[in-house]
N, CA, C and O atoms as a GROMACS GRO file, in nm:
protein
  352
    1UNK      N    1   0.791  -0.285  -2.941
    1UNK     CA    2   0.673  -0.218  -2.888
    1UNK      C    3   0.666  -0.239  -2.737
    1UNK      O    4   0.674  -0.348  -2.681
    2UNK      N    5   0.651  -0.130  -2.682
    2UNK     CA    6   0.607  -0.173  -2.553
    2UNK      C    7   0.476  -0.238  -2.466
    2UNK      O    8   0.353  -0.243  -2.466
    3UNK      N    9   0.544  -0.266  -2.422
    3UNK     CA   10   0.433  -0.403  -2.360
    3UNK      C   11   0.441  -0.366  -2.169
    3UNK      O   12   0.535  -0.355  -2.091
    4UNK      N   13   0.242  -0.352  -2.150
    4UNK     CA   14   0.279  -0.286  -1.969
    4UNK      C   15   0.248  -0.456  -1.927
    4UNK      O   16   0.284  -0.496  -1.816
    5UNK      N   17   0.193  -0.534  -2.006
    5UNK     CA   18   0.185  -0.677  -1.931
    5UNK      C   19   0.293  -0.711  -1.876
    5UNK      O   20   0.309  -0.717  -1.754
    6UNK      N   21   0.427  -0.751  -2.012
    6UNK     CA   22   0.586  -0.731  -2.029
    6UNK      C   23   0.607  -0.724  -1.890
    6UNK      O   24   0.642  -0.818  -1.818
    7UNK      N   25   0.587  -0.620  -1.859
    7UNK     CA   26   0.700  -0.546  -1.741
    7UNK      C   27   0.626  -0.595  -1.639
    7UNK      O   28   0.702  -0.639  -1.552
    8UNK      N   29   0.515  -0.607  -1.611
    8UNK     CA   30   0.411  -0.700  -1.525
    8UNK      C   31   0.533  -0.791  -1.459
    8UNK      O   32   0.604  -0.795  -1.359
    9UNK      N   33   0.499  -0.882  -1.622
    9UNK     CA   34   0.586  -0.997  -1.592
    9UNK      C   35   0.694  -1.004  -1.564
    9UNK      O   36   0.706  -1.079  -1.467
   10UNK      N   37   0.799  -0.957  -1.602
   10UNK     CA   38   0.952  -0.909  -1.603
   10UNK      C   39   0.984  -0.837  -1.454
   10UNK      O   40   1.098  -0.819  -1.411
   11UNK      N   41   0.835  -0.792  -1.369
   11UNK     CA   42   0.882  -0.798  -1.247
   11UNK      C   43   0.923  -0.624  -1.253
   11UNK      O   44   0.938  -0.583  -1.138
   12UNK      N   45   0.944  -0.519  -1.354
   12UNK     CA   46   0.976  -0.406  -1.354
   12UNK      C   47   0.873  -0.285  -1.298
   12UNK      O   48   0.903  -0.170  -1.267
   13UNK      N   49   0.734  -0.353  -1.295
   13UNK     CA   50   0.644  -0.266  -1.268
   13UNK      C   51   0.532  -0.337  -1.198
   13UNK      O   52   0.501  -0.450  -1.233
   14UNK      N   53   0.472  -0.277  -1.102
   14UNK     CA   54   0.356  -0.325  -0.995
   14UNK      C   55   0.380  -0.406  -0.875
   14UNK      O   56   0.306  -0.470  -0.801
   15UNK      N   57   0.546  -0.378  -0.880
   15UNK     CA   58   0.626  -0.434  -0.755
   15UNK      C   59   0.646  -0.333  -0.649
   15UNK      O   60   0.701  -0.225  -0.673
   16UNK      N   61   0.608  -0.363  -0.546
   16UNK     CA   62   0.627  -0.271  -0.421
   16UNK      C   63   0.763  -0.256  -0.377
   16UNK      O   64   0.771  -0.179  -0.281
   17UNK      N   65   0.895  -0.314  -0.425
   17UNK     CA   66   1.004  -0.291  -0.422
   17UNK      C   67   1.066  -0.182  -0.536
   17UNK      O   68   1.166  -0.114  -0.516
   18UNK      N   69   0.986  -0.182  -0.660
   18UNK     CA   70   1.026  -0.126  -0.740
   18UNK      C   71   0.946   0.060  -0.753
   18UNK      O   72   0.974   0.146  -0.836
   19UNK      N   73   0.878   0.064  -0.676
   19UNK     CA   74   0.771   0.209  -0.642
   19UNK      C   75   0.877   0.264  -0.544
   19UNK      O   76   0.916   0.198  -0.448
   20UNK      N   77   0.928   0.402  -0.576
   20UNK     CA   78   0.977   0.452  -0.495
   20UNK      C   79   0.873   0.565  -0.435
   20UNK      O   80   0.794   0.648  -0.479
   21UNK      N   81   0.924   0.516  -0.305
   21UNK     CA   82   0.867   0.616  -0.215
   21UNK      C   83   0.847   0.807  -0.182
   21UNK      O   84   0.930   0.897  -0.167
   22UNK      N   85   0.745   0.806  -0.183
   22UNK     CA   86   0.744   1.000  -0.198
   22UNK      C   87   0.824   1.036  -0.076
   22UNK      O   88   0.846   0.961   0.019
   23UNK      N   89   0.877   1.192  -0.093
   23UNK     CA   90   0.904   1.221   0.031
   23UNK      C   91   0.835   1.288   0.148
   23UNK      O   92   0.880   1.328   0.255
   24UNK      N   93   0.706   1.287   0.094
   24UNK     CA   94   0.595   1.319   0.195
   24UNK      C   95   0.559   1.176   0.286
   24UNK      O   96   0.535   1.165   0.406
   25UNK      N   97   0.564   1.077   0.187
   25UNK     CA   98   0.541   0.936   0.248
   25UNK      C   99   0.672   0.919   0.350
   25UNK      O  100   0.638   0.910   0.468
   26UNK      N  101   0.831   0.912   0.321
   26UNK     CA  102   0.907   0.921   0.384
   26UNK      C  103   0.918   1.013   0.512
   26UNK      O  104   0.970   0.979   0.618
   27UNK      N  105   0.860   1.134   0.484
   27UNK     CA  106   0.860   1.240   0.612
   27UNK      C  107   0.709   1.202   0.704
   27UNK      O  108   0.670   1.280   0.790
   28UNK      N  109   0.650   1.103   0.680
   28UNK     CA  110   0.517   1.038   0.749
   28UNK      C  111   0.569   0.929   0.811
   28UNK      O  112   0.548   0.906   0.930
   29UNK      N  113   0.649   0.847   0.726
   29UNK     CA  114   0.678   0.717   0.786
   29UNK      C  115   0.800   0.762   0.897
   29UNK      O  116   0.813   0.680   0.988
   30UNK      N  117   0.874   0.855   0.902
   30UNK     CA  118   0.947   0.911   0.994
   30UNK      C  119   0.908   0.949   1.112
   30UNK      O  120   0.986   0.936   1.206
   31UNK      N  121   0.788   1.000   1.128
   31UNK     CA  122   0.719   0.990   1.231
   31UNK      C  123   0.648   0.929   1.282
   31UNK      O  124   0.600   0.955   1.393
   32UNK      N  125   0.617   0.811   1.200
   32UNK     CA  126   0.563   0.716   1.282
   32UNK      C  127   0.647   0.632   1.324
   32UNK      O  128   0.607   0.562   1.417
   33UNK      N  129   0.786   0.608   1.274
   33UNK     CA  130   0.898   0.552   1.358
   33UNK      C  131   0.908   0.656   1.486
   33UNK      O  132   0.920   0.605   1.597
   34UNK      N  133   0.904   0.786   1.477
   34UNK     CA  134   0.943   0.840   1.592
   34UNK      C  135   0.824   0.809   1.720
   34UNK      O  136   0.868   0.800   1.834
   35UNK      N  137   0.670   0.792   1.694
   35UNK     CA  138   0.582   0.838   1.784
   35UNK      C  139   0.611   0.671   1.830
   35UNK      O  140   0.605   0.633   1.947
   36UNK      N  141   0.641   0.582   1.714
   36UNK     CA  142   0.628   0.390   1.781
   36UNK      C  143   0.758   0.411   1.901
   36UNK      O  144   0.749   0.412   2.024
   37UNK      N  145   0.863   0.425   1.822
   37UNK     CA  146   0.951   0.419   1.996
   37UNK      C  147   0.931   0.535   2.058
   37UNK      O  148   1.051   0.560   2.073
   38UNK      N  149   0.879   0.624   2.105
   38UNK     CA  150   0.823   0.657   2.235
   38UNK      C  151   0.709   0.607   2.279
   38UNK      O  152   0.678   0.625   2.397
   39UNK      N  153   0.607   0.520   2.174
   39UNK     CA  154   0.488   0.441   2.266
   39UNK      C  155   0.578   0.363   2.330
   39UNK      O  156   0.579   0.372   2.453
   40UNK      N  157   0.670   0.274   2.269
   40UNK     CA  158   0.745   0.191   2.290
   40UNK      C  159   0.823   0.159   2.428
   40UNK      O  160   0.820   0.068   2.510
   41UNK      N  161   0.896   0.283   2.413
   41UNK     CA  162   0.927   0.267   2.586
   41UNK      C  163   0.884   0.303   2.693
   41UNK      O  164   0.934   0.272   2.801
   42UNK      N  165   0.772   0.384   2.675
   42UNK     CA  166   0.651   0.399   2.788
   42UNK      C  167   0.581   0.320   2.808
   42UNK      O  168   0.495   0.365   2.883
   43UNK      N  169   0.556   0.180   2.776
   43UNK     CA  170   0.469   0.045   2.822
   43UNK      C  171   0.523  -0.042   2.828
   43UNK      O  172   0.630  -0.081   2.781
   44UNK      N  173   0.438  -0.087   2.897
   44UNK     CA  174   0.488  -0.221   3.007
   44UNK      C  175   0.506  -0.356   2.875
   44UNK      O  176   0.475  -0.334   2.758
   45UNK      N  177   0.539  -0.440   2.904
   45UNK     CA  178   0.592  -0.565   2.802
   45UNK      C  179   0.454  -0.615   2.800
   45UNK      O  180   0.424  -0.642   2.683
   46UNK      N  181   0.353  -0.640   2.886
   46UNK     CA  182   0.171  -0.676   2.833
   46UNK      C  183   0.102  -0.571   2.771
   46UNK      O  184   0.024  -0.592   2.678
   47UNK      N  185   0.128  -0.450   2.821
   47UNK     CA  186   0.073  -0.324   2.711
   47UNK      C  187   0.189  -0.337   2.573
   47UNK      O  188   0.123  -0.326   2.470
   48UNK      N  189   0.322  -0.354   2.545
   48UNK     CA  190   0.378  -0.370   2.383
   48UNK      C  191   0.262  -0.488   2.315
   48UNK      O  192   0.193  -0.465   2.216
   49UNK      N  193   0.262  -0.575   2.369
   49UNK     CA  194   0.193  -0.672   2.326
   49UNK      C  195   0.022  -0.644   2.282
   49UNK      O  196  -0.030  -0.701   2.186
   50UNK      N  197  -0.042  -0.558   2.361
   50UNK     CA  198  -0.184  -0.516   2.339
   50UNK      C  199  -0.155  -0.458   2.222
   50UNK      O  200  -0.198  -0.502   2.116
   51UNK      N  201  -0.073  -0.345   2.234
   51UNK     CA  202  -0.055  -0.248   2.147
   51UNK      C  203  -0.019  -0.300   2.005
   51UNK      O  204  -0.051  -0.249   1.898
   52UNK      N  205   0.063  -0.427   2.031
   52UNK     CA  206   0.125  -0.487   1.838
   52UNK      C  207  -0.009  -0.511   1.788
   52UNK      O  208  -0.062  -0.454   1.693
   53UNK      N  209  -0.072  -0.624   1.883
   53UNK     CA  210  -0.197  -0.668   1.845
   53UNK      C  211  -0.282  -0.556   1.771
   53UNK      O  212  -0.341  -0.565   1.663
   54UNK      N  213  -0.272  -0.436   1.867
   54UNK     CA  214  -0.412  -0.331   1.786
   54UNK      C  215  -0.371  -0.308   1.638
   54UNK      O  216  -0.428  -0.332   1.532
   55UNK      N  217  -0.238  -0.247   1.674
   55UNK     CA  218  -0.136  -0.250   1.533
   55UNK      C  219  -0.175  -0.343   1.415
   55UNK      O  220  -0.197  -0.290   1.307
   56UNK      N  221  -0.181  -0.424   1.422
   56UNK     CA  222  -0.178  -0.526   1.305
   56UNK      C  223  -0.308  -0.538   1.298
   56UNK      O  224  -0.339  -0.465   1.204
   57UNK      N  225  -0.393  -0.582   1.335
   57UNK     CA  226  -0.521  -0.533   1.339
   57UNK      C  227  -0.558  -0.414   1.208
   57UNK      O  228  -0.605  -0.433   1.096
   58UNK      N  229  -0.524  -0.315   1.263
   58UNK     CA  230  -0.534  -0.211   1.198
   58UNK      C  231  -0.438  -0.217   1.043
   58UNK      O  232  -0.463  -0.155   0.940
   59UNK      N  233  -0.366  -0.277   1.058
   59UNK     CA  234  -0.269  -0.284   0.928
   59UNK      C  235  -0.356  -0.380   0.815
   59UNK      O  236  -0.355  -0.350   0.696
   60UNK      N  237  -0.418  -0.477   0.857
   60UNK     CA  238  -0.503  -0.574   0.844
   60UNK      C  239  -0.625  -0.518   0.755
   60UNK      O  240  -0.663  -0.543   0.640
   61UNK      N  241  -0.670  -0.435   0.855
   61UNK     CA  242  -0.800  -0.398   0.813
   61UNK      C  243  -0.718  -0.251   0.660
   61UNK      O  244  -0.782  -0.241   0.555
   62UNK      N  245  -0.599  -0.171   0.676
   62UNK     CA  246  -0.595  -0.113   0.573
   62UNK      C  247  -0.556  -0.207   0.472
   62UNK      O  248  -0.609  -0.187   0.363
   63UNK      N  249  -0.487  -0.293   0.479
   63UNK     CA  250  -0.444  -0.375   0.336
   63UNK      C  251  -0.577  -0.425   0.293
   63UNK      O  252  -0.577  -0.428   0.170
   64UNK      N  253  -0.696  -0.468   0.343
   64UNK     CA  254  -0.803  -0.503   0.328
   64UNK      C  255  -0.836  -0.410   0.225
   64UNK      O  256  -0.821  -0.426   0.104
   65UNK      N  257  -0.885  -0.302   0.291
   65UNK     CA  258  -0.932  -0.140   0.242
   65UNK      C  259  -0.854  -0.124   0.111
   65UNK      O  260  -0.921  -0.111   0.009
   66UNK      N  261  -0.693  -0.122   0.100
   66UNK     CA  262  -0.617  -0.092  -0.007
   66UNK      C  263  -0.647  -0.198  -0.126
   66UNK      O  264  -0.637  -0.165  -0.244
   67UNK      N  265  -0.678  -0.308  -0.092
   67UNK     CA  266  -0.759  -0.438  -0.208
   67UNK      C  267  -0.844  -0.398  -0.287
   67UNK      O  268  -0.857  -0.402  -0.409
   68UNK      N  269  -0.920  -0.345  -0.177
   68UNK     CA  270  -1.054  -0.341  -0.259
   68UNK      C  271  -1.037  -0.215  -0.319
   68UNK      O  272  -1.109  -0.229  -0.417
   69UNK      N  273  -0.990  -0.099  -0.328
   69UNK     CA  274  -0.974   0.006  -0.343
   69UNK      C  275  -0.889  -0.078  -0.480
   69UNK      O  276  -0.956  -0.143  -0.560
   70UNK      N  277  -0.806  -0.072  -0.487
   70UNK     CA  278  -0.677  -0.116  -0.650
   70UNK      C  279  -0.784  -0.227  -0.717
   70UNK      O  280  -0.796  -0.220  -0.839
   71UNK      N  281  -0.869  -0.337  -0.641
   71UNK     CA  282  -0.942  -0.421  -0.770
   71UNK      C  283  -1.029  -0.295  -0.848
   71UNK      O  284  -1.036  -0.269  -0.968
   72UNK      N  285  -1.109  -0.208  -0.698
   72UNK     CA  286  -1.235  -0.114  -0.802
   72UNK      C  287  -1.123  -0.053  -0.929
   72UNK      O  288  -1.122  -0.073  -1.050
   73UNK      N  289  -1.054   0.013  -0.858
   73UNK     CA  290  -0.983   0.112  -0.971
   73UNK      C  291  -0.906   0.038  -1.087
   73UNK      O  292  -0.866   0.105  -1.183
   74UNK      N  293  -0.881  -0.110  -1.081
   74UNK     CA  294  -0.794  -0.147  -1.216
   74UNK      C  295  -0.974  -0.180  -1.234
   74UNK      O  296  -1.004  -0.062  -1.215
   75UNK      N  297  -1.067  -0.227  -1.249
   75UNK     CA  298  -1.202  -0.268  -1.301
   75UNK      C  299  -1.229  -0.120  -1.400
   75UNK      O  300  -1.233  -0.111  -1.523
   76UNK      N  301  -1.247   0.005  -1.278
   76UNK     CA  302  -1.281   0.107  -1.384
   76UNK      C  303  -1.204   0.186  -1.475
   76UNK      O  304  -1.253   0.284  -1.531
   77UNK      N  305  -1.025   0.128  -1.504
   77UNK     CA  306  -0.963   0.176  -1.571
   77UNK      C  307  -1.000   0.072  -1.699
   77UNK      O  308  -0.995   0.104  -1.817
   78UNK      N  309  -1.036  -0.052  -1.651
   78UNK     CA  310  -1.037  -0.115  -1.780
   78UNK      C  311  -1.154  -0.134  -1.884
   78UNK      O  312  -1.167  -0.174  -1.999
   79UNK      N  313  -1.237  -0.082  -1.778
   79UNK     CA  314  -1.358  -0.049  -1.863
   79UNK      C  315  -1.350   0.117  -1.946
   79UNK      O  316  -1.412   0.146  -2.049
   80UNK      N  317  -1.291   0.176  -1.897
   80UNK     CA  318  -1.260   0.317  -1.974
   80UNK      C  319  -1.187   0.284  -2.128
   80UNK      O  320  -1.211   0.322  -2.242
   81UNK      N  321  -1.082   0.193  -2.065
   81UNK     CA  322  -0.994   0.109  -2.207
   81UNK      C  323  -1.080   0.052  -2.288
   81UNK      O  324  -1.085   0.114  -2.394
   82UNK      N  325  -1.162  -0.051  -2.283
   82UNK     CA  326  -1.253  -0.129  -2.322
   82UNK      C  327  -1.405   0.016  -2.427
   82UNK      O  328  -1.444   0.017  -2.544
   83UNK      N  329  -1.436   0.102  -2.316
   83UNK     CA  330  -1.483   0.215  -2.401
   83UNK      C  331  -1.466   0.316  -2.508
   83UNK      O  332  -1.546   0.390  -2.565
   84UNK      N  333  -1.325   0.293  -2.519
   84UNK     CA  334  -1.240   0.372  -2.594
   84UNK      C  335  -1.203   0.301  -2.695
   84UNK      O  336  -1.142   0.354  -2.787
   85UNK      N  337  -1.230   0.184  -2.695
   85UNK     CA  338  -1.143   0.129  -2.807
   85UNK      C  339  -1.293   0.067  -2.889
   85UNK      O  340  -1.286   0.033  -3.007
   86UNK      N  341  -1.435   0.057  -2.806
   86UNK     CA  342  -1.536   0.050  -2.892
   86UNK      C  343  -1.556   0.141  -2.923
   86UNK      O  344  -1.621   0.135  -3.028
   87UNK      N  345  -1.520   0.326  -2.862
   87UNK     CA  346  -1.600   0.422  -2.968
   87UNK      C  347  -1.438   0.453  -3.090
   87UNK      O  348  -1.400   0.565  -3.125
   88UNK      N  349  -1.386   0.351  -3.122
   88UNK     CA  350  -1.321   0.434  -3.234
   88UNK      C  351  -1.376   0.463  -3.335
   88UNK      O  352  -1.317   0.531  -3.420
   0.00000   0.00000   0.00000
């Protein structure tokens, strides 16, 4: 029987190595490699440095955002589960 804990565990599923990437995500992340090295070599070595800082910052605050966003949504998938299996 299959088991989604299983694969939890086994490391096959809910791994960010194991999610392959869209190619809309790929044709996004392509440009943001392209627009970083041209910020890149237009500033000075104290502006790269402002600039990582804002960067991460901002990366910071989305992984934040992406948390809370995946706890709400596994909470209201499991209450849908949990509803479904009291109205049988």
């Amino acid at each position: 029987m299959y088991s989604i804990l299983e694969e939890i565990y086994l490391g096959n599923r809910g791994d960010s190595e194991t999610v392959k990437m869209s190619e809309a995500y790929k044709k996004r992340y392509r440009k943001f490699i392209d627009l970083w090295e041209m910020f890149d070599k237009d500033l000075s070595e104290d502006k790269k440095e402002e600039f990582k800082k804002l960067f991460n910052a901002e990366c910071d605050l989305c992984n934040e955002s992406d948390l809370m966003n995946y706890k709400e949504g596994f909470k209201i998938g499991l209450l849908i589960g949990i509803e479904c299996c009291l109205n049988l």
